[in-house]
VEXDREN-2710 file (C-alpha; in Angstrom, 1 decimal):
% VEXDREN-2710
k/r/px/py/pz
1/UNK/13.2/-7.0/19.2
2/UNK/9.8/-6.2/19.2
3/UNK/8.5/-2.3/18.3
4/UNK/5.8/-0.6/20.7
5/UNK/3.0/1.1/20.0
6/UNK/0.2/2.8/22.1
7/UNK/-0.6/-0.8/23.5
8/UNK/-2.8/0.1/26.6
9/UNK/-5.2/2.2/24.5
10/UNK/-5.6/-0.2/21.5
11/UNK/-6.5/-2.7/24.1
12/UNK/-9.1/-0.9/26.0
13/UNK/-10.9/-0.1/22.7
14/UNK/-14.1/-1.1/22.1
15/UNK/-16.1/-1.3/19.3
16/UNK/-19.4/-0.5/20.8
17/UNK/-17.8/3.0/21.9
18/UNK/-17.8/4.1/18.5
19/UNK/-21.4/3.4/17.3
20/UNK/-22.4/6.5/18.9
21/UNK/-19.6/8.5/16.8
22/UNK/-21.1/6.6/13.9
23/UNK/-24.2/8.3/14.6
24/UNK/-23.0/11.5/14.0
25/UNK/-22.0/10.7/10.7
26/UNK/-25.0/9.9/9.3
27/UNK/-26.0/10.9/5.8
28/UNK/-29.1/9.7/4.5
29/UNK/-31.4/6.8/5.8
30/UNK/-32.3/4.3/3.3
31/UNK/-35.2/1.4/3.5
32/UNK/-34.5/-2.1/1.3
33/UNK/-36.4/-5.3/1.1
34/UNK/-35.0/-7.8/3.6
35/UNK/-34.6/-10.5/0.5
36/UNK/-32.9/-7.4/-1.2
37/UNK/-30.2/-7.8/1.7
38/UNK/-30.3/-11.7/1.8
39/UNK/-29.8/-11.2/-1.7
40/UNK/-26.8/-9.1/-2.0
41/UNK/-25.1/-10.8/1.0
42/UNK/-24.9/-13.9/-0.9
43/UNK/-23.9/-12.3/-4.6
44/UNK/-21.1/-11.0/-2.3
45/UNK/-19.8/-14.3/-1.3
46/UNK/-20.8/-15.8/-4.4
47/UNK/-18.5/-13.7/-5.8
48/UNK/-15.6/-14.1/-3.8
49/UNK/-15.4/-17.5/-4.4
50/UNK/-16.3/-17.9/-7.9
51/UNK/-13.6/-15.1/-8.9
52/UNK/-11.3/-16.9/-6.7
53/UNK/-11.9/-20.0/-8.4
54/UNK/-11.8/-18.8/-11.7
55/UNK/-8.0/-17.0/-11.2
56/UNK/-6.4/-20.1/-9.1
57/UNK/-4.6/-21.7/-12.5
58/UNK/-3.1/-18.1/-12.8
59/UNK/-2.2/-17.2/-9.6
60/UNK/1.2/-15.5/-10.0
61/UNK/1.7/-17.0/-13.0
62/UNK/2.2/-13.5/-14.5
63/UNK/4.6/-11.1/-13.0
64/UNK/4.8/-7.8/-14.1
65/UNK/2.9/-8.3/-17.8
66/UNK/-1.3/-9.3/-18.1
67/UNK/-2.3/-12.3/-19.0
68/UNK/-3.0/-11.8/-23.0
69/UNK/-6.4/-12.5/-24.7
70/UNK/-5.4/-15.5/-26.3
71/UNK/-4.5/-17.2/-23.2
72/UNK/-8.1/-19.1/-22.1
73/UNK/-8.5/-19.5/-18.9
74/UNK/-10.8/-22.5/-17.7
75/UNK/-14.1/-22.7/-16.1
76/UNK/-16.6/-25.5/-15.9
77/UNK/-18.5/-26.7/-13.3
78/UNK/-15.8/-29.0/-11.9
79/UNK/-13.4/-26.3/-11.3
80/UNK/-14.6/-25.1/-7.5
81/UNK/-15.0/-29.2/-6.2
82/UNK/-11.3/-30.2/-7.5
83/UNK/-10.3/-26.6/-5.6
84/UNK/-12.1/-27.8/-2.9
85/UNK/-10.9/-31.2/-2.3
86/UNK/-7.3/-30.9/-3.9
87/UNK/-6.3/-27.1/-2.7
88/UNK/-8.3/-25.7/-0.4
89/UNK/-5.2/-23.6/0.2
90/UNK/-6.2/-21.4/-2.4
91/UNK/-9.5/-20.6/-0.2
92/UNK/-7.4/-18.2/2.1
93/UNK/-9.2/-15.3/0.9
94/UNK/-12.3/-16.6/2.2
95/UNK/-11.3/-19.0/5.3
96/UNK/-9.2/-15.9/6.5
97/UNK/-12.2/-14.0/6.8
98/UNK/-14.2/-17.1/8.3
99/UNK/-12.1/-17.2/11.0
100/UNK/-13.0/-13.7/12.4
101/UNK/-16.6/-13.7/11.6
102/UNK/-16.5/-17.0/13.6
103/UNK/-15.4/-15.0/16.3
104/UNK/-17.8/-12.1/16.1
105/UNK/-20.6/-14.8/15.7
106/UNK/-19.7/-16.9/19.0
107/UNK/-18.3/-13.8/20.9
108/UNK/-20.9/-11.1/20.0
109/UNK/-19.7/-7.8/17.5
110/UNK/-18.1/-6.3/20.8
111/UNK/-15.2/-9.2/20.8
112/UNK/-11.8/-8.1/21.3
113/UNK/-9.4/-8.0/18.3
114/UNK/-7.5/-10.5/20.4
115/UNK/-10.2/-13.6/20.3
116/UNK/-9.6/-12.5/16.5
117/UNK/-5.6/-12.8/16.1
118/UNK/-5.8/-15.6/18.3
119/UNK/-8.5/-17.6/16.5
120/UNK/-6.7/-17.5/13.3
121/UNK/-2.8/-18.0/15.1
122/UNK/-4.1/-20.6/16.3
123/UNK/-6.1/-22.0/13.4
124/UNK/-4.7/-25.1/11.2
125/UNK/-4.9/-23.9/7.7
126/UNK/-2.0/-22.7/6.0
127/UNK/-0.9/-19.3/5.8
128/UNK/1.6/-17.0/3.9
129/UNK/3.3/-13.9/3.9
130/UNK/2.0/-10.9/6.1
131/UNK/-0.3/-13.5/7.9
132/UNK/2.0/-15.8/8.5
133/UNK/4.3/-13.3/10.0
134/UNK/1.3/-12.2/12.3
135/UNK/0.9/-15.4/13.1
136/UNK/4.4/-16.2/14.0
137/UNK/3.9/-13.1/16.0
138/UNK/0.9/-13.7/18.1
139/UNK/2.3/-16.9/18.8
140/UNK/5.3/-15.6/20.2
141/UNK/3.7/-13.2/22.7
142/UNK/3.4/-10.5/20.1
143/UNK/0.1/-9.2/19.8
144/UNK/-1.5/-6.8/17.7
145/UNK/-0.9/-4.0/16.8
146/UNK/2.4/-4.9/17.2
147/UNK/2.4/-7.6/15.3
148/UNK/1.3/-6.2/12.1
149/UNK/3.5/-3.2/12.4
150/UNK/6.1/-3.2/9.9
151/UNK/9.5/-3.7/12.2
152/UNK/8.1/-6.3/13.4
153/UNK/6.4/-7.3/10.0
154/UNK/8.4/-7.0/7.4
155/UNK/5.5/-8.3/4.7
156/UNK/3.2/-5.1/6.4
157/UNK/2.5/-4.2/3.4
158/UNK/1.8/-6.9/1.2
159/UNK/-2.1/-7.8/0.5
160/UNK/-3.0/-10.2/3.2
161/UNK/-5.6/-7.8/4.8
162/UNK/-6.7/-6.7/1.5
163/UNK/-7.9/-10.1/0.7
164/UNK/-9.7/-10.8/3.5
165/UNK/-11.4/-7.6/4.7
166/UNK/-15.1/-8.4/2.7
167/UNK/-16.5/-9.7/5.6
168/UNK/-16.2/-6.3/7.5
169/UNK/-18.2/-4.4/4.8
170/UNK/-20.7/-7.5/4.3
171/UNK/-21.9/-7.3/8.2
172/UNK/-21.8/-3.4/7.9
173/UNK/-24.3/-2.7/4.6
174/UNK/-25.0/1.1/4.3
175/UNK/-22.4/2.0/7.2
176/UNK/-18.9/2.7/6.3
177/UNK/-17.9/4.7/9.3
178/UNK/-18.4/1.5/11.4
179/UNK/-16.8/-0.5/8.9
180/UNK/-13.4/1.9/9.0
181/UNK/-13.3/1.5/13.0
182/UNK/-13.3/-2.5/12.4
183/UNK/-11.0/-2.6/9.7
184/UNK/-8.3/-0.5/10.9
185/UNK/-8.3/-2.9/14.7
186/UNK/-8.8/-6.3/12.2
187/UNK/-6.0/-4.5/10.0
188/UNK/-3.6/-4.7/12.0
189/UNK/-3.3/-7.9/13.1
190/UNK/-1.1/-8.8/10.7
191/UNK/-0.9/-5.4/8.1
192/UNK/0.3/-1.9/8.7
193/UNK/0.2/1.5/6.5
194/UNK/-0.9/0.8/2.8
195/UNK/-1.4/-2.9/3.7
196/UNK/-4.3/-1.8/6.1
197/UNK/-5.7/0.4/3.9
198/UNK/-5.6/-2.1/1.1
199/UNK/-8.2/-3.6/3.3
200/UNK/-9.9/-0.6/4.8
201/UNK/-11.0/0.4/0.8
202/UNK/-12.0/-3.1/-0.3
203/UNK/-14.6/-3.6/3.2
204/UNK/-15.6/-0.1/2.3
205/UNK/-16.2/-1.0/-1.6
206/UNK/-18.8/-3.6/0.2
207/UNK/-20.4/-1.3/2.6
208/UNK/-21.5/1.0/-0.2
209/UNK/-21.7/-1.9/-3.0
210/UNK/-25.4/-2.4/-0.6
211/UNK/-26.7/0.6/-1.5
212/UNK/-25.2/2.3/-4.5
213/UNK/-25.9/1.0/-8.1
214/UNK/-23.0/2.3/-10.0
215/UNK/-19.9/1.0/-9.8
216/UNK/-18.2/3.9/-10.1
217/UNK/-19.6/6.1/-7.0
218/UNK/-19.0/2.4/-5.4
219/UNK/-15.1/2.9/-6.2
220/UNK/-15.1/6.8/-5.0
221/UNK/-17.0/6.9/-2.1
222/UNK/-14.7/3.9/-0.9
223/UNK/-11.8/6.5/-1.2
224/UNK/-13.3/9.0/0.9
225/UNK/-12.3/6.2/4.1
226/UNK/-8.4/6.5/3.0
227/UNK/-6.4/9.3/4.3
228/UNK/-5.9/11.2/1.2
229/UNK/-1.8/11.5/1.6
230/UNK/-1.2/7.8/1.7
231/UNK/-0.1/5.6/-0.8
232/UNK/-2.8/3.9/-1.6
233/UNK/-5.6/6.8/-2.0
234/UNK/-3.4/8.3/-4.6
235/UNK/-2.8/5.1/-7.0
236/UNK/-6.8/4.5/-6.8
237/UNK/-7.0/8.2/-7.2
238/UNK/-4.5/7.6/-10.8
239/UNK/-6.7/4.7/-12.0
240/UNK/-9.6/6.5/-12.0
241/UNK/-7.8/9.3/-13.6
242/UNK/-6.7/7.2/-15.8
243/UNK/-10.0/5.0/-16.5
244/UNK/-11.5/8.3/-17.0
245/UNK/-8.8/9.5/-20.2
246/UNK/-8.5/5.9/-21.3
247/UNK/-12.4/4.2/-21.1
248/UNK/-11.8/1.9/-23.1
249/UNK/-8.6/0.3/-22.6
250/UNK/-7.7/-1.0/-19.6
251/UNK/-4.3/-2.2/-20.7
252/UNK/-3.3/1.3/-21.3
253/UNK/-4.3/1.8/-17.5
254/UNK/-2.5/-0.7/-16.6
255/UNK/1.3/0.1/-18.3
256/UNK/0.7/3.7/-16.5
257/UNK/0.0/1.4/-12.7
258/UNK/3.3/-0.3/-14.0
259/UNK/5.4/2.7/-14.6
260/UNK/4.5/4.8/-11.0
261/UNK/3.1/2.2/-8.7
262/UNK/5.2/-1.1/-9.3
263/UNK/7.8/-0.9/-6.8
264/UNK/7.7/-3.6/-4.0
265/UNK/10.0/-1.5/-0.9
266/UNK/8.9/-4.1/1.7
267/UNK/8.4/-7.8/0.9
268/UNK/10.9/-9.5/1.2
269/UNK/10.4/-12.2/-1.1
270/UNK/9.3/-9.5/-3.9
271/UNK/11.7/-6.7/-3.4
272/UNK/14.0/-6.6/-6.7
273/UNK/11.9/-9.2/-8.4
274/UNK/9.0/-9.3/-10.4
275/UNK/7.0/-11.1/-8.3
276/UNK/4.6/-8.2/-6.4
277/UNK/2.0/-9.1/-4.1
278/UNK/2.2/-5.5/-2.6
279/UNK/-1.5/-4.6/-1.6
280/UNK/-1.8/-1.3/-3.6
281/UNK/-0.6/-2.4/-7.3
282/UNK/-2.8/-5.6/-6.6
283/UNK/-5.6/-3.0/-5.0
284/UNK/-5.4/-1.0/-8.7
285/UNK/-6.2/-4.2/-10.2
286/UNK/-8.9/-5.0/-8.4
287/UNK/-10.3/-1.4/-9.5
288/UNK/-9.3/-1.8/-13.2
289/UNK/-11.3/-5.1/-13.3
290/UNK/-14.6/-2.8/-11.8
291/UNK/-13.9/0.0/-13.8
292/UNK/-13.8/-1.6/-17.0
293/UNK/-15.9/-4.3/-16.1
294/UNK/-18.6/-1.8/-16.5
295/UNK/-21.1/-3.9/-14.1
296/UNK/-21.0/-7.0/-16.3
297/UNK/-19.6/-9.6/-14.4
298/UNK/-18.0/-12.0/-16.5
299/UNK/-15.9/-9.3/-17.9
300/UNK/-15.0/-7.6/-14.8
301/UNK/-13.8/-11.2/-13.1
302/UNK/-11.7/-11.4/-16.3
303/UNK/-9.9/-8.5/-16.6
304/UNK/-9.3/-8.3/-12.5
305/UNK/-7.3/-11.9/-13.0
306/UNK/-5.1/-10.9/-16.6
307/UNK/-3.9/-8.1/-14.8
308/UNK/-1.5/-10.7/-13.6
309/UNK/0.7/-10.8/-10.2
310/UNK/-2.0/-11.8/-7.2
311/UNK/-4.5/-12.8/-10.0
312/UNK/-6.9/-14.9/-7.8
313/UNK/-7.3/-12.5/-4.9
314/UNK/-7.9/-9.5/-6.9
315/UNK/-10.9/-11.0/-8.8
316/UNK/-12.2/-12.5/-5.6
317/UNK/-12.3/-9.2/-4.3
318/UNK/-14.2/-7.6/-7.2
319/UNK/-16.5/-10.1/-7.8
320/UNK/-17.4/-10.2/-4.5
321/UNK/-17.9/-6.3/-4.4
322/UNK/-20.0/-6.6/-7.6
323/UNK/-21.9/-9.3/-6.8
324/UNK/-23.0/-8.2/-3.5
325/UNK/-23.9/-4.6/-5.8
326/UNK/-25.5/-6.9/-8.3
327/UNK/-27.3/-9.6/-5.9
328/UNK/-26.6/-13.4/-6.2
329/UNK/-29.8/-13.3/-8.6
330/UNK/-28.4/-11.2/-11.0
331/UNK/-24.6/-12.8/-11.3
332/UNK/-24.8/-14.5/-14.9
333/UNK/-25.7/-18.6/-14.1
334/UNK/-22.2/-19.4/-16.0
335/UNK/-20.4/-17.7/-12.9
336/UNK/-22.4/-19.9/-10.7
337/UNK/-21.2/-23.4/-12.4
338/UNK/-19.9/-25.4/-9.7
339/UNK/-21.6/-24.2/-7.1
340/UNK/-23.8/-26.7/-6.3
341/UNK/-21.1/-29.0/-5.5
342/UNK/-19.4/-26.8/-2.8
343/UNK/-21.9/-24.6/-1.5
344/UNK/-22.7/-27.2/1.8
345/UNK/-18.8/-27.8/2.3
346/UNK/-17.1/-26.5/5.3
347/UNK/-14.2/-24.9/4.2
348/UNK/-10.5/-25.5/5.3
349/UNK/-10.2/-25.6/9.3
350/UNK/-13.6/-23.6/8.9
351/UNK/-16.8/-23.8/10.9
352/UNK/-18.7/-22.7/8.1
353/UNK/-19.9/-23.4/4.8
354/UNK/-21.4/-20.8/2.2
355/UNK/-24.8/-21.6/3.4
356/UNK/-24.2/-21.3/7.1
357/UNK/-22.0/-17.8/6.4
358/UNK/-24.9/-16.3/4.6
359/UNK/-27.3/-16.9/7.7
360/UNK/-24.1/-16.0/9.9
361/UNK/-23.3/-12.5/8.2
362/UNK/-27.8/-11.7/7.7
363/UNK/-27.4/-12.0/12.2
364/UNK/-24.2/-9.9/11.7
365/UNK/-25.5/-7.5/9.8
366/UNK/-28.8/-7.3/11.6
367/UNK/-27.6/-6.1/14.8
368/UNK/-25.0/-4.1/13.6
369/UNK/-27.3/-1.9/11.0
370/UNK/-29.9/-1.5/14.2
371/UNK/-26.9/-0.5/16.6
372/UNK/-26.1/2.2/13.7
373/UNK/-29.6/3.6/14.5
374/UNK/-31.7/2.1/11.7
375/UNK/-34.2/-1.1/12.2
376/UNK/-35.1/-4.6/11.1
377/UNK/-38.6/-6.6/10.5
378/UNK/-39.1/-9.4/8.4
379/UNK/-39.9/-7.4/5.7
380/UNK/-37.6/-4.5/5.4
381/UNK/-34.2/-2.8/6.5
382/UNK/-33.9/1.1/7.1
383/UNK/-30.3/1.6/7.4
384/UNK/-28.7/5.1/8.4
385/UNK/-25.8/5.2/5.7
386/UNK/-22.9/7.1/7.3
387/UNK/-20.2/9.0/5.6
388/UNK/-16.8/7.6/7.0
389/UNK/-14.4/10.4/8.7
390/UNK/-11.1/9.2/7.2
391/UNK/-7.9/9.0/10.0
392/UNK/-6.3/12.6/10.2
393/UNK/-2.7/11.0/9.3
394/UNK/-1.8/8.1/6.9
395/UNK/0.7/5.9/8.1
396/UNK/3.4/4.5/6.2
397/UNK/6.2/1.6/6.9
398/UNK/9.4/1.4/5.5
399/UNK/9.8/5.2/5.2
400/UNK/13.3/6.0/3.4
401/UNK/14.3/3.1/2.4
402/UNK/14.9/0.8/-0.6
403/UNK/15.7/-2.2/-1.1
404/UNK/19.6/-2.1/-3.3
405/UNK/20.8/-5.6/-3.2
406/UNK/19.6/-9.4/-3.2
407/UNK/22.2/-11.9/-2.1
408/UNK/21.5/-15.3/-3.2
409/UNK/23.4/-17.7/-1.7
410/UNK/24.9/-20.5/-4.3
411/UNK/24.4/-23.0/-1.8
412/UNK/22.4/-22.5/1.2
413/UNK/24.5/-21.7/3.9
414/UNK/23.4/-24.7/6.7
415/UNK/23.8/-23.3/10.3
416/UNK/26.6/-25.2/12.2
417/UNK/28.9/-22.6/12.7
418/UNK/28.0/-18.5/13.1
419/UNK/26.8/-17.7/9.5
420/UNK/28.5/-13.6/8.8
421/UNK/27.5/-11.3/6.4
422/UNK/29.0/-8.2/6.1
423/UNK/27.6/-5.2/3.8
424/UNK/27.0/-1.3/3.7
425/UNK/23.3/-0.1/4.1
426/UNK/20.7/0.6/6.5
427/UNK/18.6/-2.2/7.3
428/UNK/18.6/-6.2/6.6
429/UNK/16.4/-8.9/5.7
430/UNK/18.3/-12.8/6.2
431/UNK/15.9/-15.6/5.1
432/UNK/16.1/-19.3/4.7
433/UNK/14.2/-22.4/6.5
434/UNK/14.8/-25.7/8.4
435/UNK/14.9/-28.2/6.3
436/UNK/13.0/-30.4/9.0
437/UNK/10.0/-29.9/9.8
438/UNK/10.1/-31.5/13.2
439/UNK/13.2/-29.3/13.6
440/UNK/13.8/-26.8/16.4
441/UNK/16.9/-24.6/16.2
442/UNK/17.7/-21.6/18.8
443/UNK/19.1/-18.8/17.4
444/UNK/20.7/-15.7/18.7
445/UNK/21.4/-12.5/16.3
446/UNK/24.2/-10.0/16.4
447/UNK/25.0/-6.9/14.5
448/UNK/28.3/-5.5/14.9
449/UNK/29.3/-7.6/17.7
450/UNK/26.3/-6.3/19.6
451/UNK/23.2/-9.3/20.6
452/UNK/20.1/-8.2/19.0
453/UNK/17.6/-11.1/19.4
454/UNK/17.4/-14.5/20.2
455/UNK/14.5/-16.6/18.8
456/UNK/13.3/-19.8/18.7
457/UNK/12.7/-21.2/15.0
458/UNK/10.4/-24.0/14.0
459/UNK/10.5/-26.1/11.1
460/UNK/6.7/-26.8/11.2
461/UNK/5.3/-25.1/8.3
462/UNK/2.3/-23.9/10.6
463/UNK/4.7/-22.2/13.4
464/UNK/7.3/-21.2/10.7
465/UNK/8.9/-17.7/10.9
466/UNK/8.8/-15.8/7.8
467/UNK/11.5/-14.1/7.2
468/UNK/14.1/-15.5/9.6
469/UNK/15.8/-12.4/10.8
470/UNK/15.5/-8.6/9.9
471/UNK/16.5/-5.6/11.6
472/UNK/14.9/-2.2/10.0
473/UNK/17.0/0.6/12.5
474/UNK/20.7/0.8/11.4
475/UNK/22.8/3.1/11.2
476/UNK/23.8/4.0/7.4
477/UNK/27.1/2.4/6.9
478/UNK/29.3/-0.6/7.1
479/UNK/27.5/-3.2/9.2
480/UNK/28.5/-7.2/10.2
481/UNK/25.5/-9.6/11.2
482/UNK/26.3/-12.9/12.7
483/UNK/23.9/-15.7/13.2
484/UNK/24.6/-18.1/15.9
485/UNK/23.0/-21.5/16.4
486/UNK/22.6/-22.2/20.1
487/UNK/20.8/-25.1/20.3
488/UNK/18.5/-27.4/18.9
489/UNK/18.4/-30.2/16.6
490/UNK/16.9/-28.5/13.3
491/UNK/19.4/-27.3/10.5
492/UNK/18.6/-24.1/9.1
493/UNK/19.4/-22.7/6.5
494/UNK/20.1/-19.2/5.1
495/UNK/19.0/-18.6/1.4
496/UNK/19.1/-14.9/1.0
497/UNK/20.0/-11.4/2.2
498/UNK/18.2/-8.6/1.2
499/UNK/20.0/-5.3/1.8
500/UNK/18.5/-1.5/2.2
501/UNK/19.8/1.7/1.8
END
């Protein structure tokens, strides 16, 4: 079952179209040193990896409570090779983005989003989550916006977008308003709602990180992109509210993000659990690092990652917004240990290694700040900073309901006869895997005696559906969902049912 959206216009759009909007958003004009830009545009990928490195050992590790002082957390200059050669996995923040840059770098900044969710669909590094799902997605004939949108997505919320948006404010310094139009096609890929705008605030964060030098106009000019009725623009909105009553204690902040903004509605591994890699209570970490970071960035690269929960993509993010405010000269040399070892390395499935995306993203940039109106020499940029024209509406998935009940099965229930389920709500999630990965099994879905879908699952872990089944438009009331194995060798199996009223 596959929900449709205004298909024929999102494919007909093109990027170039609205550079000449951009134009009439214009606010100021600003001229910087060209090693100024070159400068920045590494600090900002600098600082991605480095706060990515430093938060790996913690990732998740921490649900629902910070990390506490006492804890240390390690970093040498070892840290980023042994990442490097023993999980590159943890990189998906930054090969994520890669993989669309690449695209915009062979294809020219006009490229379809397509090229896009098919470069990284197709791409052999591993993927989770909301990305995963897109992935499945694309792969399957669904492609964006489709496949981000939350019935056919039921992780559209969680972070993925969020934590690989930089690269749409690093190729779009000074210019917002293009950066919105980007981020909202890239968005939804695999995103929808607050898990596009996760990403929408953080490439904006960038765009302004070029030329602002306080890092809190940085934070609240990002917000003017954000409808101001979704989600997301009001928990940012809190923690600045908040970091303005509390200065000088962020964990005090934080219990207040806990109490309003902890509830996880749509993921369907983190509904009723403390796990939470929803994009807006990890996008309110990300801000309480900057906030109380203060523009030191040691500290802010700390208290991003003992925030807990998603604790290596939300200091990636805010080291990579600070450092690209701060310039790669300016980030302290301990936050550079490491580097050295890594910086020529492609990464995972990657065309590119730091030092060619820093070239890469200085052409990017270059064209895109002179088709914004400004110019280039050798010498200096003049960039027409634009004020961004947030979207009229904010759009939201998983409107009324909420996750009531978890079923864990005591023992996986193995597909060889129709697996049942029966229960009183409004919408299901059924997950589970095959248990081979060479394993195909074909599967046809039916709620209340009625045939629903019928999908193909693969136990590859690259071609893997996540979840397995899911249907989001029910009736409120009694409901009986039958999952029927119709060929295939691969044994799947059912772990959980998640239930919504």
């Amino acid at each position: 079952m596959v929900f449709s959206s205004a298909k024929a216009r999102f494919n007909s759009f093109c990027f170039l179209s609205f550079f000449v909007l951009c134009g009439a958003l214009q606010a100021a004009v600003v001229t910087v040193d060209a090693d100024v830009i070159r400068d920045k545009i590494k600090g900002g990928w600098v600082g991605q990896v480095a706060g990515c490195t430093y938060g790996g050992p913690t990732e998740f590790g921490w649900l629902g409570t910070w990390i506490q002082d006492y804890v240390p957390i390690r970093w040498d200059e070892n840290l980023m090779i042994e990442y490097y050669e023993n999980s590159p996995g943890l990189y998906d923040d930054i090969y994520m983005d890669l993989a669309f840059l690449a695209v915009l770098d062979k294809k020219g900044v006009d490229a379809p989003v397509s090229e896009m969710a098919l470069k990284y669909a197709n791409a052999g590094f591993r993927l989770w989550h909301a990305n995963q799902a897109g992935r499945w997605n694309i792969l399957n004939g669904i492609m964006p916006p489709e496949s981000g949108h939350w019935k056919n997505n039921p992780h559209a919320d969680d972070i993925d977008f969020q934590i690989e948006s930089d690269f749409i404010g690093l190729i779009n310094p000074g210019m917002p308003a293009t950066a919105l139009e980007y981020a909202l096609k890239v968005g939804h890929i695999m995103n929808y709602g607050d898990g596009v705008y996760g990403g929408v605030f953080v490439s904006a964060m960038y765009t302004h990180a070029f030329v602002e030098n306080d890092i809190v106009t940085v934070v609240q000019k990002a917000l003017q992109s954000l409808p101001a009725q979704s989600k997301y623009h009001q928990c940012i909105s809190d923690v600045l509210a908040w970091w303005n009553q509390w200065p000088d204690d962020w964990k005090r902040t934080w219990f207040e993000v806990q109490k309003k903004w902890s509830a996880d509605v749509g993921c369907p591994h983190g509904a009723l659990h403390p796990f939470n890699i929803d994009a807006t209570i990890n996008g309110a970490y990300i801000v309480i690092g900057l906030l109380y970071g203060g523009g030191d960035f040691g500290r802010t690269v700390d208290i991003a990652t003992r925030c807990g929960q998603d604790s290596d993509c939300n200091p990636s993010n805010a080291a990579g917004v600070l450092g690209t405010m701060l310039g790669f000269e300016k980030i302290p040399q301990r936050w550079k240990l490491g580097l050295d070892k890594v910086e020529h390395l492609k990464f995972s499935y990657s065309d590119y290694s730091l030092k060619d995306v820093y070239e890469v993203n200085y052409r990017l940039a270059e064209e895109l700040v002179k088709r914004g109106g400004g110019s280039v020499d050798q010498l200096t940029w003049t960039i027409n900073v634009q004020q961004p024209e947030a979207p009229a509406e904010a759009e939201a998935g998983f409107e009324g309901l909420y996750p009531v009940r978890k079923v864990n099965l005591r023992q996986a229930h193995e597909i060889g006869k129709p697996f049942t389920t029966t229960f009183n709500g409004r919408a299901f999630v059924i997950d589970g895997r095959m248990t081979d990965d060479r394993g195909v099994a074909r599967c046809e879905v039916l709620v209340d005696g009625r045939p629903t879908e019928t999908v193909t699952l693969k136990g590859d872990y690259h071609d893997r559906r996540t979840p397995l089944f899911w249907n989001f438009d029910l009736d409120d009331g009694e409901h009986t969902v039958e999952v029927r194995k119709l060929g295939g060798n691969g044994v799947l199996r059912i772990n959980t049912v998640l239930i919504y009223h």
